[in-house]
C-alpha positions as CSV (number, residue, x, y, z in Angstrom):
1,X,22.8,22.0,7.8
2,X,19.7,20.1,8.1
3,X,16.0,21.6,7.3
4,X,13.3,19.5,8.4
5,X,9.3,20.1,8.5
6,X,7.6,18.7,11.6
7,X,3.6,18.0,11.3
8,X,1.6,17.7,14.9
9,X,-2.2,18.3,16.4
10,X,-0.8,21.9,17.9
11,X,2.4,24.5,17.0
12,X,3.3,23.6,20.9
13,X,3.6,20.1,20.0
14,X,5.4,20.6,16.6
15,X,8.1,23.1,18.4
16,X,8.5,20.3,20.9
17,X,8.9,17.8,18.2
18,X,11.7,20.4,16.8
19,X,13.8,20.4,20.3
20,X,13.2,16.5,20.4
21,X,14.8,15.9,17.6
22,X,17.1,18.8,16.3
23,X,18.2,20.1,19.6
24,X,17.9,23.6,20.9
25,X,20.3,25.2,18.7
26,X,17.3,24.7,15.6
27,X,16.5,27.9,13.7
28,X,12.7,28.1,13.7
29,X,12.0,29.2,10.1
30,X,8.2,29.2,10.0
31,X,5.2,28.2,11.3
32,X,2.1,27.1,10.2
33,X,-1.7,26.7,12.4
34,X,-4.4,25.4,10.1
35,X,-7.4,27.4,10.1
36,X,-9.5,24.5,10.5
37,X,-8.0,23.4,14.1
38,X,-6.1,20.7,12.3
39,X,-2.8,20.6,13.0
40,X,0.2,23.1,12.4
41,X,3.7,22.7,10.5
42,X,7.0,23.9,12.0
43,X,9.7,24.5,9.5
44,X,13.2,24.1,11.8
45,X,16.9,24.5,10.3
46,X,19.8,23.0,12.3
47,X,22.8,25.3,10.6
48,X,26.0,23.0,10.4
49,X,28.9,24.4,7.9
50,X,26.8,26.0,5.2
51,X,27.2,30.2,5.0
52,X,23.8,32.0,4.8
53,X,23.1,32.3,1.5
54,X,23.3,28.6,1.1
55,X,21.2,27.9,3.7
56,X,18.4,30.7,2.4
57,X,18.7,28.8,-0.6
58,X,17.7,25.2,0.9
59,X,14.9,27.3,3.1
60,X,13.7,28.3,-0.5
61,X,14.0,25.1,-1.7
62,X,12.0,23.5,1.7
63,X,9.4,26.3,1.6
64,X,8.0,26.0,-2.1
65,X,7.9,22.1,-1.8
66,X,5.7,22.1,1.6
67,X,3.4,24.5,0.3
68,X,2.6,24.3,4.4
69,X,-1.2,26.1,3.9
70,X,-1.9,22.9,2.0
71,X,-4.3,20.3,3.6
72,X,-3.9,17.9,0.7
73,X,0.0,18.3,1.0
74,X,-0.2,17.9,4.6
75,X,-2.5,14.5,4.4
76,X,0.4,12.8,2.3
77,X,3.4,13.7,3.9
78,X,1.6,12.1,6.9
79,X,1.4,8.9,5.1
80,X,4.8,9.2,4.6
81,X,4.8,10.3,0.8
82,X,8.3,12.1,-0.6
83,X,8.0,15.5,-0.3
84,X,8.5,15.7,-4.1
85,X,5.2,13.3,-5.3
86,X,3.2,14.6,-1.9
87,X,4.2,18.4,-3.6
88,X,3.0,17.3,-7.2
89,X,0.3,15.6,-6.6
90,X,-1.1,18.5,-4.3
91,X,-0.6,20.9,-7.2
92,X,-2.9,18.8,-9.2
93,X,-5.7,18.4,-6.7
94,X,-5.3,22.4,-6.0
95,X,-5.4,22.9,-10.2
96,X,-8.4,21.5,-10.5
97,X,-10.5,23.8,-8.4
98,X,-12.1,21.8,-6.1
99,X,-13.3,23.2,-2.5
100,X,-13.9,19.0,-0.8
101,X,-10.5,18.3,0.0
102,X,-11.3,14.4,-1.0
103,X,-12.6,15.0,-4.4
104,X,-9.8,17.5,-5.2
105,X,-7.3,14.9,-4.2
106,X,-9.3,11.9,-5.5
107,X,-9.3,14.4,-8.8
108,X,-5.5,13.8,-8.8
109,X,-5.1,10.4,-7.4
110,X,-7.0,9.6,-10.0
111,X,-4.9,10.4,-12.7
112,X,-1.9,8.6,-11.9
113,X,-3.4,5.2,-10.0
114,X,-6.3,2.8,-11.9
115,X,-8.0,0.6,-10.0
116,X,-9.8,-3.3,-10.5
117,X,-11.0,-6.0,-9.2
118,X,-9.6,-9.7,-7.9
119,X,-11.5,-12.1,-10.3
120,X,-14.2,-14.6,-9.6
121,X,-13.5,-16.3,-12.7
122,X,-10.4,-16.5,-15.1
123,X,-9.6,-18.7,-18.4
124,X,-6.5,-18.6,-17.3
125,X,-4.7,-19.8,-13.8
126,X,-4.9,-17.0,-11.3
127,X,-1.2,-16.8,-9.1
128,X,-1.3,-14.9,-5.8
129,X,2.0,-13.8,-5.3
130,X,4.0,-11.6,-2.4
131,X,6.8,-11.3,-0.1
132,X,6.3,-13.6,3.3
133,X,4.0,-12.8,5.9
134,X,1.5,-10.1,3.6
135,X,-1.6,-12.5,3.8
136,X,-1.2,-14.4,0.5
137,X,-3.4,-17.9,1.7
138,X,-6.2,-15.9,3.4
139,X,-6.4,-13.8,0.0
140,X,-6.8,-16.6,-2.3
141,X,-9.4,-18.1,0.5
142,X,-11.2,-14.7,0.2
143,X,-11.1,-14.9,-3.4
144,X,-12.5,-18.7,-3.4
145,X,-15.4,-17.5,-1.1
146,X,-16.4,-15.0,-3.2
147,X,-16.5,-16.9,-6.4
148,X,-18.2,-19.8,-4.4
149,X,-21.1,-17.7,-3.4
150,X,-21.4,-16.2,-6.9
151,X,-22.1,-20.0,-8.0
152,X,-18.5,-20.4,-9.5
153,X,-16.5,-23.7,-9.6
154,X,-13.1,-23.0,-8.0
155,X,-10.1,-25.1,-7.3
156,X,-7.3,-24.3,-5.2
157,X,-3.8,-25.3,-6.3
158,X,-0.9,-24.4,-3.5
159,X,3.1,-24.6,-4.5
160,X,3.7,-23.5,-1.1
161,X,4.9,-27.1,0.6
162,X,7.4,-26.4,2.5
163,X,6.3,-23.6,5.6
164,X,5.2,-25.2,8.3
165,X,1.0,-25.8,8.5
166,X,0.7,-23.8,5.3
167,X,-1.3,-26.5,3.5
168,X,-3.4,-27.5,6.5
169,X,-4.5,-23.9,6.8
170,X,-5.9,-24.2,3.2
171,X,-7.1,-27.8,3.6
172,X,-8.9,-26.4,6.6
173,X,-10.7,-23.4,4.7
174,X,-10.9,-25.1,1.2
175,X,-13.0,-27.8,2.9
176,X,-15.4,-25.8,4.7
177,X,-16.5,-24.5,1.1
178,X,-16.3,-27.8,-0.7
179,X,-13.1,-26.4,-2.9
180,X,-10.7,-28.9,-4.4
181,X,-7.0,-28.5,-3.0
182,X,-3.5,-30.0,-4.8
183,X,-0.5,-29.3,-3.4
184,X,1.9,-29.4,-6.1
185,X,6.3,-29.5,-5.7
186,X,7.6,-28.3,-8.7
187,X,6.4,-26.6,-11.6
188,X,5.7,-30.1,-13.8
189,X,3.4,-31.1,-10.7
190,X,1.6,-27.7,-11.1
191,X,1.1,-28.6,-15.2
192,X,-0.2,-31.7,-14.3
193,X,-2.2,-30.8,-11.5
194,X,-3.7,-27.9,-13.9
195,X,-4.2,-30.9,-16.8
196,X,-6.8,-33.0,-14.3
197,X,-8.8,-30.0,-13.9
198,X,-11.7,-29.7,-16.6
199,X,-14.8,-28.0,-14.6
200,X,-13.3,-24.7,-12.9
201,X,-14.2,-21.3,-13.6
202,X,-11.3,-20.3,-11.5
203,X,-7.9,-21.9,-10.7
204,X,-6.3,-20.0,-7.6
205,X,-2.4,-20.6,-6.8
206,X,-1.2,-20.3,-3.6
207,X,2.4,-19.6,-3.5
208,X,5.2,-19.4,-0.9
209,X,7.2,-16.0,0.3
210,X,9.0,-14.6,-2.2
211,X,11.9,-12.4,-0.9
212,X,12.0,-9.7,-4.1
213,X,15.6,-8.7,-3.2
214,X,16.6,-12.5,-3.8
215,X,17.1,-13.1,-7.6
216,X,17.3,-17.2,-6.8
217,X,13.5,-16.3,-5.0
218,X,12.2,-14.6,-8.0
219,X,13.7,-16.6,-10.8
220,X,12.1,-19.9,-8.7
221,X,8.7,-17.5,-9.1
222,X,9.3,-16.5,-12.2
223,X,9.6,-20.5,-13.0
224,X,6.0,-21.9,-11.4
225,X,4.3,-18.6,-13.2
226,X,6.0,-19.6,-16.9
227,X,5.2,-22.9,-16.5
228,X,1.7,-22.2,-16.4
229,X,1.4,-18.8,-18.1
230,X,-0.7,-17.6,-15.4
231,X,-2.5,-14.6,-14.4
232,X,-0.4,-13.1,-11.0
233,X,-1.9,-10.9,-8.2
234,X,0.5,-9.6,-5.9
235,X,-0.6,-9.3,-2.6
236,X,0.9,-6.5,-0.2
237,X,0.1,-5.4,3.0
238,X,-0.6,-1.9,3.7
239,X,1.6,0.1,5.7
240,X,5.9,-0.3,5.8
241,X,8.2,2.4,4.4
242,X,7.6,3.3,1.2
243,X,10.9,3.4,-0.8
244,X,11.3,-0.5,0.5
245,X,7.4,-1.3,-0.4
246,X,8.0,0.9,-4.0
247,X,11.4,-1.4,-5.4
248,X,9.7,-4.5,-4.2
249,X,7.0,-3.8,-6.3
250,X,8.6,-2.8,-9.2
251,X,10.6,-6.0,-8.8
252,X,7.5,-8.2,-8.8
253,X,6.3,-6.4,-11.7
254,X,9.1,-7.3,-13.3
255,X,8.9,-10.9,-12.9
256,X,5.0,-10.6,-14.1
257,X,2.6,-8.8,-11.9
258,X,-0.3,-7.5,-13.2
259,X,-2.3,-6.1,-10.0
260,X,-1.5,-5.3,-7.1
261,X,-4.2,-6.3,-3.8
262,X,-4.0,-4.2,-0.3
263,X,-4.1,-6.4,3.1
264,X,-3.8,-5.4,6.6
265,X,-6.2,-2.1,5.9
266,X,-6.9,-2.2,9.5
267,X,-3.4,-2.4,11.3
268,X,-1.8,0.3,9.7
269,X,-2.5,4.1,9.8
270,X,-0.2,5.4,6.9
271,X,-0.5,4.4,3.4
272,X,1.6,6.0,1.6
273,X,3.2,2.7,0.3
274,X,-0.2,2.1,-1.6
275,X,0.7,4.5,-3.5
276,X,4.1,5.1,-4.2
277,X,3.9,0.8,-4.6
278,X,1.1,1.3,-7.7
279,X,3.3,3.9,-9.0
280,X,6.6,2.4,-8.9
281,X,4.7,-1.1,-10.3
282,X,2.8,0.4,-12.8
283,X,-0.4,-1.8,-11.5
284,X,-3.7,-0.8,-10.9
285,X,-5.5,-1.1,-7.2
286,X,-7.3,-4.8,-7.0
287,X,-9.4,-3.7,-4.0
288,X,-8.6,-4.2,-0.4
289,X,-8.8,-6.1,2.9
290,X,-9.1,-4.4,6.2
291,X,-10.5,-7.9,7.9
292,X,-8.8,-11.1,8.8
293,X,-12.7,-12.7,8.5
294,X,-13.3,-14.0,5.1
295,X,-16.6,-13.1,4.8
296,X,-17.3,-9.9,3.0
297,X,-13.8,-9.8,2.9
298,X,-12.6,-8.1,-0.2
299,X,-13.5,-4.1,-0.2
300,X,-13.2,-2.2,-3.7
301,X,-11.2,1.0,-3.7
302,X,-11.4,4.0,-6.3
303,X,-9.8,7.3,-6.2
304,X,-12.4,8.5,-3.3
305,X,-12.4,5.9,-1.1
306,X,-8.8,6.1,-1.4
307,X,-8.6,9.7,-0.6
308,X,-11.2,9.7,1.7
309,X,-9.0,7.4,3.9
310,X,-6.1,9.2,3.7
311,X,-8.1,12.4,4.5
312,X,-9.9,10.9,7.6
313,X,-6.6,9.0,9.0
314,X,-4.7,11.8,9.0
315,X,-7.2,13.9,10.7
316,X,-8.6,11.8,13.1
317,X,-5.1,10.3,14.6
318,X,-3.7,14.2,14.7
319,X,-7.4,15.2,16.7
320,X,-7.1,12.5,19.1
321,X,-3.6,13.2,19.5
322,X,-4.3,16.5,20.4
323,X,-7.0,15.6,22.8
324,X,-4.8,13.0,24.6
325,X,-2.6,16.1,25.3
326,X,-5.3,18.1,26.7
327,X,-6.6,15.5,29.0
């Protein structure tokens, strides 16, 4: 037997969703119409071998965790939260007696995720680190900007020598702002290369793709970072499943992380990962970027800014949704 809860703009759409993709042998259980015109919940069961008691059991069990006249609940399972940390944290927003739906769950979200901010200046070495692909180079170019215009002296160290045009991309930006760049091989380049340097207020090292799942990857990481003792940002981008996004975290924690900084804001539409990734990690939220332009690129987050943009994603993808199918 399989029970599955299906979220769409209409109970139409969510009953369609339930033939789609259980078949037409699916037991509705129940239904669910927001009284707020925002969408509707079907609960379907596909029975399989299980007698009826067991599967009134697991309908139990399905009902109590959906809580499906939840609007908090419903915003995180869009984003793709488990049911079982979308159910608790919903709880806690509801506990605290809040009618705003975004300060309730900023009221929760709040007590299990702390936030920060990238630096502009750091005694010691600051390391962006992340898996290929998440916008490491254009991070630690955001981060040089910043500091630049704040008056601080910043030089830009890169270990990543070996992708193709990775250096030239820094050399490009780094010049425009008048930022020192060293490329540096191995990790007794990057200690010499950090030994010239006497006038920065912040060091910034660029590093290649790091594949978490590869121990050789991470112990090569883990390497550059102890040979310097530095400071290391991970840099994720938002969106992805969150299980995968959660154990890579944790595994870069592992190997040193102490924050973790949100890319890609603005080409993804679920963000659950964000949060089951600062969970899993145990780091706090170093602001976000939801531009490729490095200007002004670097946004702060907080437990309402964050809730407010899962609230309004969730809302506004299920209206036009719904108005695509009226049309």
């Amino acid at each position: 037997m399989r029970l599955r809860t299906f979220t769409a703009p209409t109970l139409d759409d969510a009953i369609t969703l339930v033939r789609d993709e259980l078949g037409e042998e699916a037991v509705i259980v129940s239904t669910y119409q927001s009284r707020r015109g925002r969408g509707a919940q079907v609960t379907a069961a596909l029975e399989e071998s299980e007698d009826d008691g067991a599967l009134a059991h697991t309908i139990a069990i399905e009902e109590a965790q959906a809580e499906p006249d939840d609007e908090i609940a419903q915003v995180l399972r869009f984003h793709r939260l488990d049911d079982a940390l979308a159910h608790r944290i919903a709880n806690e927003a509801r506990a605290l007696g809040r009618d705003d739906t975004v300060l309730a769950l900023a009221g929760a979200l709040g007590t299990h995720l702390s936030f920060t901010k990238l630096p502009s200046q750091s005694e010691m070495p600051v390391m962006v680190i992340g898996p290929p692909g998440v916008g490491k180079s254009v991070t630690v170019i955001k981060i040089a900007a910043r500091a630049v215009l704040e008056g601080r002296r910043v030089h830009v160290l890169t270990t990543d020598t070996v992708r193709s045009g990775a250096y030239e991309q820094l050399a490009a930006m780094t010049g425009m702002m008048d930022v020192p760049l060293r490329a540096t091989e191995t990790p007794d380049d990057l200690v010499a290369a950090l030994a010239d340097i006497d006038d920065a207020d912040l060091v910034l090292i660029d590093t290649p793709g790091c594949n978490p799942f590869s121990p050789s990857e991470i112990e090569d990481l883990k390497t550059f970072a102890s040979a310097v003792t530095a400071r290391q940002f991970l840099v994720l981008s938002a969106g992805g499943d969150a299980a995968d996004v959660a154990d890579a975290t944790a595994l870069f924690a592992a190997a040193g992380a102490e924050a973790l900084h949100v890319t890609r804001l603005d080409c993804a539409r679920r963000y659950g990962a964000i949060i089951a990734a600062a969970l899993s990690g145990g780091l706090p939220i170093a602001e976000a970027s939801a531009t490729p332009f490095i200007a002004n690129g670097l946004s702060s987050l907080n437990p309402v800014s964050l809730a407010r943009l899962l609230n309004e994603t969730a809302f506004k993808l299920a209206e036009r949704k719904a108005e695509r199918a009226a049309s």
